[in-house]
C-alpha positions as CSV (number, residue, x, y, z in Angstrom):
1,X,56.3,-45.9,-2.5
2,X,52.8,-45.5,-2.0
3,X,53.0,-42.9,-0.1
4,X,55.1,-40.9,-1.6
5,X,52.9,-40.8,-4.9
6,X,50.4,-39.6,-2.9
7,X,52.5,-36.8,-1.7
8,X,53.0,-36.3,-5.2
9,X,49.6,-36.0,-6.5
10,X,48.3,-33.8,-3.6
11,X,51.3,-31.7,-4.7
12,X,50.1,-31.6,-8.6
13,X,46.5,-30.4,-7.7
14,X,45.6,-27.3,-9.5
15,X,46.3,-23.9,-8.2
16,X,42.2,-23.4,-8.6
17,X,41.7,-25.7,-5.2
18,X,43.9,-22.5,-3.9
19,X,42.8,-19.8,-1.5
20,X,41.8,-16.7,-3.6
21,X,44.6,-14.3,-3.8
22,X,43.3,-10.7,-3.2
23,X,44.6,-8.3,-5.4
24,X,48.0,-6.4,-4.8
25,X,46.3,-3.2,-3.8
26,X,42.9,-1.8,-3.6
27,X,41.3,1.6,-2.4
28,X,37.4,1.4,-1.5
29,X,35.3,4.7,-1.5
30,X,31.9,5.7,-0.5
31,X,29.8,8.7,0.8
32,X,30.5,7.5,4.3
33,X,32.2,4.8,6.8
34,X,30.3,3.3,9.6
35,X,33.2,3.7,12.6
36,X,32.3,0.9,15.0
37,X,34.0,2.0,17.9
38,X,32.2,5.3,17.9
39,X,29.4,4.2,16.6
40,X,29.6,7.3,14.1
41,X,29.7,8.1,10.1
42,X,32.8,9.2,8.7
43,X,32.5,11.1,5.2
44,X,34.0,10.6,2.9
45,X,34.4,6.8,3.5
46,X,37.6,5.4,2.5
47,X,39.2,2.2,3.1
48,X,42.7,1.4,1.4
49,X,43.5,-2.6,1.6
50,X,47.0,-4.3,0.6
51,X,47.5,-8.1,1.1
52,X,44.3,-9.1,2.4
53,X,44.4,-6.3,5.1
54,X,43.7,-2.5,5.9
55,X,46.5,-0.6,5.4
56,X,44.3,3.0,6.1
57,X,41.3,4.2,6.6
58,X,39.8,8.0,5.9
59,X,39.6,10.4,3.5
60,X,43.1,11.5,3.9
61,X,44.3,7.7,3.9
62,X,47.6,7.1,1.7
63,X,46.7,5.5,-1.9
64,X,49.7,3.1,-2.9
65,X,50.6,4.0,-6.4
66,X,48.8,1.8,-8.4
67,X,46.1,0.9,-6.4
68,X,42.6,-0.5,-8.0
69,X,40.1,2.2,-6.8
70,X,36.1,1.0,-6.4
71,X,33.7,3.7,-6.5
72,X,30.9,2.5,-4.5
73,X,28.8,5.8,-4.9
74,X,25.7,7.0,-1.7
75,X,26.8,4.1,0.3
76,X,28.2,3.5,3.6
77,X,31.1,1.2,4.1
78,X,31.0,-1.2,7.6
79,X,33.2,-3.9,9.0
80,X,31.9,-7.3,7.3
81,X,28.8,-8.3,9.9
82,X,29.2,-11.2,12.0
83,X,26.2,-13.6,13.2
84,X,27.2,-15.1,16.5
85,X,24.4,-18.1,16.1
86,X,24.4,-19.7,12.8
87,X,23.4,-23.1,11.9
88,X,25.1,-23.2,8.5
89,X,24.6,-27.3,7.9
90,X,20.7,-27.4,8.1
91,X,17.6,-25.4,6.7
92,X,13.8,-26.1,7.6
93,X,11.9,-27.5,4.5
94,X,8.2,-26.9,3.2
95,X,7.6,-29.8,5.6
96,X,8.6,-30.8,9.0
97,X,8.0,-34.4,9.0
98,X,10.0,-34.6,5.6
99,X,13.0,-32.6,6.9
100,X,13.1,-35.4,9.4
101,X,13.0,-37.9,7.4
102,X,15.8,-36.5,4.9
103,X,18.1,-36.5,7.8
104,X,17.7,-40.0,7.9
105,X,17.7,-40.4,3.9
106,X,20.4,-38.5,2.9
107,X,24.1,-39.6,2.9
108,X,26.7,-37.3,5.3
109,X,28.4,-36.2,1.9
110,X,24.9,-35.0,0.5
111,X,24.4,-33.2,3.7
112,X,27.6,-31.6,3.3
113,X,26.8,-30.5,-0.2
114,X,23.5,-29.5,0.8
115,X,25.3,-26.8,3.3
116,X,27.6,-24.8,0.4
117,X,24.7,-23.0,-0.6
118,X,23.8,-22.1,3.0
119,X,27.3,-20.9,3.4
120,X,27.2,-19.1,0.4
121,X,24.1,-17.3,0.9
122,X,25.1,-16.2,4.3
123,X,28.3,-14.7,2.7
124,X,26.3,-12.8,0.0
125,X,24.2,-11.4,2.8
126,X,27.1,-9.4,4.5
127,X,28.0,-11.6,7.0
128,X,31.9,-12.4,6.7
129,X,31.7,-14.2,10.1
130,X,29.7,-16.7,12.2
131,X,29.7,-18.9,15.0
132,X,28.4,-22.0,14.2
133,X,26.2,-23.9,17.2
134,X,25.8,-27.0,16.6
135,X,25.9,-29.8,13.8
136,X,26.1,-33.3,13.8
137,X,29.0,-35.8,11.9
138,X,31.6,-33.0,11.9
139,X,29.7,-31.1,8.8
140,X,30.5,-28.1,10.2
141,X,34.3,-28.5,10.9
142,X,34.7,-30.0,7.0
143,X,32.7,-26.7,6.4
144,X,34.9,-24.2,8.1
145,X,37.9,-25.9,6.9
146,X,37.2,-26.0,3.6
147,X,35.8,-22.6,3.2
148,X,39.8,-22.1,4.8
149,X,41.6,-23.3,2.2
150,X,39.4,-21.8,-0.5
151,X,37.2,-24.9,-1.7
152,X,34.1,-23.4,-0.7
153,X,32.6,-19.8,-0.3
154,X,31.3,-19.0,2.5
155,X,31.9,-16.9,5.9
156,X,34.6,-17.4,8.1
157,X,33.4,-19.8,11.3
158,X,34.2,-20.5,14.7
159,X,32.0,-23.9,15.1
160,X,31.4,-25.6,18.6
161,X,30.2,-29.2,16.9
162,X,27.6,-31.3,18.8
163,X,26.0,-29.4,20.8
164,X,26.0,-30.6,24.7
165,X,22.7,-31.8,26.3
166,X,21.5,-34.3,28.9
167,X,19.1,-37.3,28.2
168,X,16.0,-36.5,26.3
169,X,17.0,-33.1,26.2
170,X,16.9,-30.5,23.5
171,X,20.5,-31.2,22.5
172,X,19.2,-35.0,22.3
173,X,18.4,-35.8,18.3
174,X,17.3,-39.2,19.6
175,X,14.6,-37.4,21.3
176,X,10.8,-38.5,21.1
177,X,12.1,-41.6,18.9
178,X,10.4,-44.9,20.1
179,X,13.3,-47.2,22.1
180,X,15.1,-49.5,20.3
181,X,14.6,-47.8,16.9
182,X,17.7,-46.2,16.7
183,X,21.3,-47.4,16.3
184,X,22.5,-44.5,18.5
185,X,19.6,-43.6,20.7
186,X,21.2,-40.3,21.7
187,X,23.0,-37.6,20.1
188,X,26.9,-37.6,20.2
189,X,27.0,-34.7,22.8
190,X,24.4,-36.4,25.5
191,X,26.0,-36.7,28.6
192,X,24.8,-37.2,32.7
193,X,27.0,-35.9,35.3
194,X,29.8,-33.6,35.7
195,X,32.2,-35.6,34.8
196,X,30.9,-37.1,32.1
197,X,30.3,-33.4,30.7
198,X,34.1,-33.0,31.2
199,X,34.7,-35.8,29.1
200,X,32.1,-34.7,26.4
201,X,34.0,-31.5,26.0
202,X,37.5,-32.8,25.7
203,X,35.6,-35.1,23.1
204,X,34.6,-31.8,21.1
205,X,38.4,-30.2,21.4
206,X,39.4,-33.2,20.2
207,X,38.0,-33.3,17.1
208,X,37.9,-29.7,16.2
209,X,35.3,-27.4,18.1
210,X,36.5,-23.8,18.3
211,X,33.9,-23.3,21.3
212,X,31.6,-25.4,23.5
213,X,27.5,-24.5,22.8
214,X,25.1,-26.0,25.9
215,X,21.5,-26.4,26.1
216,X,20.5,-25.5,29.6
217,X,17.2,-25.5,29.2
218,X,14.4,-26.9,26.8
219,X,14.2,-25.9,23.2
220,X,11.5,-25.0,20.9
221,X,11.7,-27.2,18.0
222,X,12.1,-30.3,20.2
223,X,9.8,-32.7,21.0
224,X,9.5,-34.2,25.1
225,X,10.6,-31.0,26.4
226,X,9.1,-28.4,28.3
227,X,10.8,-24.5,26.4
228,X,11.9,-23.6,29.8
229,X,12.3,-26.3,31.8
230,X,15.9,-26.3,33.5
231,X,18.1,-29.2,32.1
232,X,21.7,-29.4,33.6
233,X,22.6,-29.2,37.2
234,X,24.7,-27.0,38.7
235,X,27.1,-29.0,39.3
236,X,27.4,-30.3,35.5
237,X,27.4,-26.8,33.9
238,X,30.4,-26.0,36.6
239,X,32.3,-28.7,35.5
240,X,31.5,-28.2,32.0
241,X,32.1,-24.6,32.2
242,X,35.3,-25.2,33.5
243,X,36.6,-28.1,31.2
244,X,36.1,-25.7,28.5
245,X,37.3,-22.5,29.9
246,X,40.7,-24.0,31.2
247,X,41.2,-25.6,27.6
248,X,40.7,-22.0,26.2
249,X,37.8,-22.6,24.6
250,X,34.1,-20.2,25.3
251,X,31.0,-21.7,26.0
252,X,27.9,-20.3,24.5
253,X,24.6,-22.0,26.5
254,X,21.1,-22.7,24.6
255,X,18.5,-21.3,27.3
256,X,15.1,-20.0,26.9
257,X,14.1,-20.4,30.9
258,X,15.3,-18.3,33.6
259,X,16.3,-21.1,36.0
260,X,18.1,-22.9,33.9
261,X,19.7,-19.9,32.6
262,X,21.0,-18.8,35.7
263,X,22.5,-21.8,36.3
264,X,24.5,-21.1,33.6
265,X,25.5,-17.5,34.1
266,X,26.5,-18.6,37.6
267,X,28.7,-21.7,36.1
268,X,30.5,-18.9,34.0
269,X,29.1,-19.2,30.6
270,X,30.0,-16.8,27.9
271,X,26.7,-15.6,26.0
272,X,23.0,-17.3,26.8
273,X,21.1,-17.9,23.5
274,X,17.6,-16.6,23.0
275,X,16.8,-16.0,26.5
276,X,13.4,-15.8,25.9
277,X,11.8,-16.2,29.2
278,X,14.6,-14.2,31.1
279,X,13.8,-12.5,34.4
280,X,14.7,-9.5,36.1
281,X,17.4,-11.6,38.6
282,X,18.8,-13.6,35.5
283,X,19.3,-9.8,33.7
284,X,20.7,-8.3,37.2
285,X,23.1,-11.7,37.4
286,X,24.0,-11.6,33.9
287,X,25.2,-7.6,34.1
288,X,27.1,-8.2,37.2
289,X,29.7,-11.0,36.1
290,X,29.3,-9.6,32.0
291,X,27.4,-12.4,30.5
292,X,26.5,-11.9,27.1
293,X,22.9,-12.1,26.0
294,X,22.6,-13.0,21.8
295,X,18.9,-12.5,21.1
296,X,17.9,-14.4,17.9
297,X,14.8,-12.3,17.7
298,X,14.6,-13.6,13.9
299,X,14.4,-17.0,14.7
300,X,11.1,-16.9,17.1
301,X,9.8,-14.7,14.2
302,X,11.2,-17.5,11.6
303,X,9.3,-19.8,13.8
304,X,5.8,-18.2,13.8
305,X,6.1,-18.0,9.9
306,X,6.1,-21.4,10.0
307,X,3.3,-21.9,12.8
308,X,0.8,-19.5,10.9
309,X,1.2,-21.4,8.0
310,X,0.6,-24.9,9.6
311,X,3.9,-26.3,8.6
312,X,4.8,-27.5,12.3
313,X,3.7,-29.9,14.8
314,X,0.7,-28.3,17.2
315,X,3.1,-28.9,20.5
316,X,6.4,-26.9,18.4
317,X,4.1,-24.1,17.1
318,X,2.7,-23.9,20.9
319,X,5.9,-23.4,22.5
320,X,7.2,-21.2,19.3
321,X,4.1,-18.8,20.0
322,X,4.8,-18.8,23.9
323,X,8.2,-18.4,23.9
324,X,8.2,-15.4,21.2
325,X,5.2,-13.4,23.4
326,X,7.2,-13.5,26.5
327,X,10.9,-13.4,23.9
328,X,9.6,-9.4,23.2
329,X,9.5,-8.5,26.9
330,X,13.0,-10.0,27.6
331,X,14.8,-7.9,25.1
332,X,13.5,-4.5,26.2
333,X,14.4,-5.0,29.8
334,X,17.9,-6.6,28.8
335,X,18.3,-3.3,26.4
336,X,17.3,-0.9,29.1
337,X,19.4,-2.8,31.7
338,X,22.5,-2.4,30.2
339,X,23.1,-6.1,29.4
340,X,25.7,-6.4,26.5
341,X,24.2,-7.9,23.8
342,X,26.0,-9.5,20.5
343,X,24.0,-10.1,17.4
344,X,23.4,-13.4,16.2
345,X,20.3,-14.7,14.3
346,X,19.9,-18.6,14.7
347,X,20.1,-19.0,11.0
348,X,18.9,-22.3,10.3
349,X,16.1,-22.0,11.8
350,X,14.7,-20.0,9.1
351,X,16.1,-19.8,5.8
352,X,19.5,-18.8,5.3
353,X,20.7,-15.4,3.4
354,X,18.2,-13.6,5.6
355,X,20.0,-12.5,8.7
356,X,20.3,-9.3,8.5
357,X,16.4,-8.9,9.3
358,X,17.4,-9.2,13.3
359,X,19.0,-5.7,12.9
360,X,15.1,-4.5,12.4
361,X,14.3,-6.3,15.3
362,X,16.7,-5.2,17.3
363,X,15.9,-1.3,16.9
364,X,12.2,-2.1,16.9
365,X,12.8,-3.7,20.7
366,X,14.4,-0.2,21.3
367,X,17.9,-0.3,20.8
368,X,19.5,2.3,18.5
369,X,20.5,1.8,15.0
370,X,23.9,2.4,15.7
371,X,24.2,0.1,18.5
372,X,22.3,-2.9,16.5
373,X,25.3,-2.2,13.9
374,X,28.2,-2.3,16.7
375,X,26.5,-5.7,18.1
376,X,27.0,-7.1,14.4
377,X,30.8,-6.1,14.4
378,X,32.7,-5.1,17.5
379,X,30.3,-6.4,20.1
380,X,30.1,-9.7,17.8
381,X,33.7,-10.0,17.7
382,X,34.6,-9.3,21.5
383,X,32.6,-12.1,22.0
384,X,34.0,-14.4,19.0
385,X,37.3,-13.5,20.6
386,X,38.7,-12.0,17.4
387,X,38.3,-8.1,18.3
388,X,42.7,-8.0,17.4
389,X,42.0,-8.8,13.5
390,X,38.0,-8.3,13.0
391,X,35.1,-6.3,13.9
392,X,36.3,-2.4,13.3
393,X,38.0,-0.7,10.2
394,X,41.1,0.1,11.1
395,X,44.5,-0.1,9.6
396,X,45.8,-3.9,10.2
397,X,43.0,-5.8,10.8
398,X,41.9,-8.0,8.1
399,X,39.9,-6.5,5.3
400,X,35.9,-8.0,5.9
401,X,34.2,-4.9,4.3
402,X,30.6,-4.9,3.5
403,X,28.8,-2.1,2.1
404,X,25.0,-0.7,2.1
405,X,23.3,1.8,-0.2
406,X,22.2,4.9,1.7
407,X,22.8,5.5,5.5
408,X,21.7,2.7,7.6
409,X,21.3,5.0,10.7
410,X,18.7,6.6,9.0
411,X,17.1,3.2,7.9
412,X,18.5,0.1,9.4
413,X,16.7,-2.0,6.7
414,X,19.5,-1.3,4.2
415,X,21.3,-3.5,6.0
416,X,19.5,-6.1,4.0
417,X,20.4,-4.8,0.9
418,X,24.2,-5.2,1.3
419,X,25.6,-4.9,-2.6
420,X,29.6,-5.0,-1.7
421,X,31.2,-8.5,0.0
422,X,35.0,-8.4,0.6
423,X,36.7,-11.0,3.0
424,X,40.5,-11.0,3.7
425,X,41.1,-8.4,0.9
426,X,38.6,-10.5,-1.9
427,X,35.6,-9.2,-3.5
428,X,32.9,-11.5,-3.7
429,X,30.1,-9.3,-4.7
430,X,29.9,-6.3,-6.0
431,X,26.5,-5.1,-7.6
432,X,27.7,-2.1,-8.9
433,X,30.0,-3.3,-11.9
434,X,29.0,-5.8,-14.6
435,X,29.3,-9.2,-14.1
436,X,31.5,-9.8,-16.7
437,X,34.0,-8.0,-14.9
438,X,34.0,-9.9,-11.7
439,X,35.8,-12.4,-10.0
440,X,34.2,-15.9,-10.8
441,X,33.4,-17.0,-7.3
């Protein structure tokens, strides 16, 4: 009986805790379309979308009878941008020492509040897509699902969980923390030997990770750890390579330093992260078996911010400063080899809302503004393993539509002034009509 008033209150809940419904029919226009397989501008842009999806793109695109028709002016429309390194569940403080302490302080549901204006601010930005790497107590997977059924605001995300370290390692919370004064002395996804890495990743499928995220090497803001210092064998990034990859899931691997980086292109990894102290062998290694490199220029930069204005630990800011000097050198030579690269920012790491900054970085390491944009959408999305339904404009994917003013091949910086948010078909900002007449979101 119990049960079944349950069933029956769940069922009474108001139609508010919903998904947003998109509306019936609506026809976007712009002086020009970013097309992200060519990398080319279209003019006029158009983009019709019915249902949450695009039913036609162009200027000579079909208009349903009916349709709601948004004038969106000297602006270019572009696939909604995806960052394929977010860390939607934390952001760094004034103070390091009182960020860790909060972690201790604060309850897991203040935590989880503390993240919907992270999520939203990322959505605002642009970015209709991310690939969360790493967050502790299932924050992340509550995140994602509730930003699925409509209970929260925020980008769509593909979220690996705990990330997966060894002992005393950067994926290792418990790190630098006298013994015995911790409950759990390591982090959740600490493991030692190959099979015990296997278990860790069935662990992570088990309770929701859409993807496995690694830390080969040594971190940054981790304490006990040399940046670049090599932290997985090759035997255990095999096995956990192939736990993950036989249970269909990617594995994205955390690795500044070249040895341990090449461990994990040779295990089979998907993407290495930051890469910042990449050589010309670990470049060559990654081309040949089509490793993708995700840069997260902005976070190194995010990190020196914080160094220049004392607000980190002398032995952080050190590695911060190292591993950014050598960081700049990496991405030219990955550019110019012909590495594939995917655009993701380590959000997180500096405060969130700002991730469109890395497509500046990007061209300023030499890569071309149309290529920085592609790596935010098609590149992004072949990598996210949703290139069928995201990533492009084109008639039956789903409608993540962002818009800039001006042409951002002429200035990539208008990529941070994005004024137009739709996802699935619903428009969650548009700066160009008055408030009164939008959604409430």
């Amino acid at each position: 009986m119990r049960h079944a008033l349950l069933l029956a209150s769940l069922l009474a809940l108001p139609a508010s805790a919903a998904e947003p419904t998109p509306p019936r029919a609506l026809v976007l226009k712009a002086s020009r379309l970013f097309d992200a397989r060519s990398g080319k501008l279209v003019t006029p842009g158009q983009v019709v979308v019915v249902g949450g999806k695009i039913s036609a793109v162009g200027p000579t695109a079909a208009v349903p009878a009916g349709a709601e028709v948004l004038e969106l002016g000297d602006a270019t429309l572009l696939p909604g941008f995806m960052d394929a390194h977010a860390h939607l569940t934390t952001q760094p403080g004034e103070d390091w020492r009182q960020d860790v302490l909060d972690t201790f302080q604060r309850t897991i549901p203040e935590q989880t509040l503390d993240a919907l204006p992270y999520a939203r601010a990322t959505l605002m930005a642009g970015f209709t897509t991310v690939r969360n790497l790493g967050a502790g107590d299932f924050i992340d997977v509550g995140l994602r699902n509730g930003i699925r059924r409509g209970t929260a605001v925020g980008p769509r995300i593909l979220t690996a969980t705990a990330g997966l370290g060894t002992t005393g390692g950067h994926c290792d919370d418990g790190n630098s923390f006298r013994k015995g004064l911790l409950v759990e002395e390591a982090s959740r996804g600490v493991a030692d030997g190959p099979e015990a890495f296997r278990a860790k990743v069935r662990e992570n499928i088990k309770y929701g990770a859409d993807l496995i995220k690694v830390c080969a090497t040594g971190g940054v803001l981790s304490l006990n750890d040399d940046v670049g210092s090599p932290q997985l064998t090759q035997a255990e990034l095999e096995a956990l390579v192939d736990e993950a990859h036989t249970r269909g899931r990617k594995v994205a691997a955390h690795a500044h330093g070249a040895e341990g980086a090449k461990r994990a292109i040779r295990a089979g990894v998907d993407s290495i992260e930051h890469g910042s102290f990449l050589d010309d062998e670990a470049l060559a290694l990654m081309k040949q078996k089509g490793t993708w490199f995700v840069p997260t220029a902005l976070a190194l930069q995010g990190v020196l911010e914080r160094a220049d204005k004392g607000m980190l630990p002398p032995e952080i800011a050190r590695k911060g400063r190292e591993a950014a000097a050598s960081h700049r050198q990496a991405l030219r030579k990955a550019l110019t080899s012909g590495v594939k690269v995917a655009f993701g920012t380590d959000s997180g790491v500096y405060p969130h809302g700002r991730n469109a900054e890395e497509f500046a970085l990007l061209v300023g390491a030499g890569m071309k503004p149309a290529e920085a944009l592609r790596a935010a959408t098609v590149h992004a999305a072949e990598l996210l393993g949703v290139r069928d339904s995201l990533g492009t404009l084109e008639a039956g994917k789903l409608a993540d539509v962002v818009a800039v003013p001006g042409d951002p091949l002429q200035d990539i910086r208008r990529t941070q002034q994005v004024f137009f948010v739709m996802k699935e078909g619903v428009v969650y900002r548009n700066d160009r009509v008055p408030v009164s007449a939008q959604s409430t979101r």
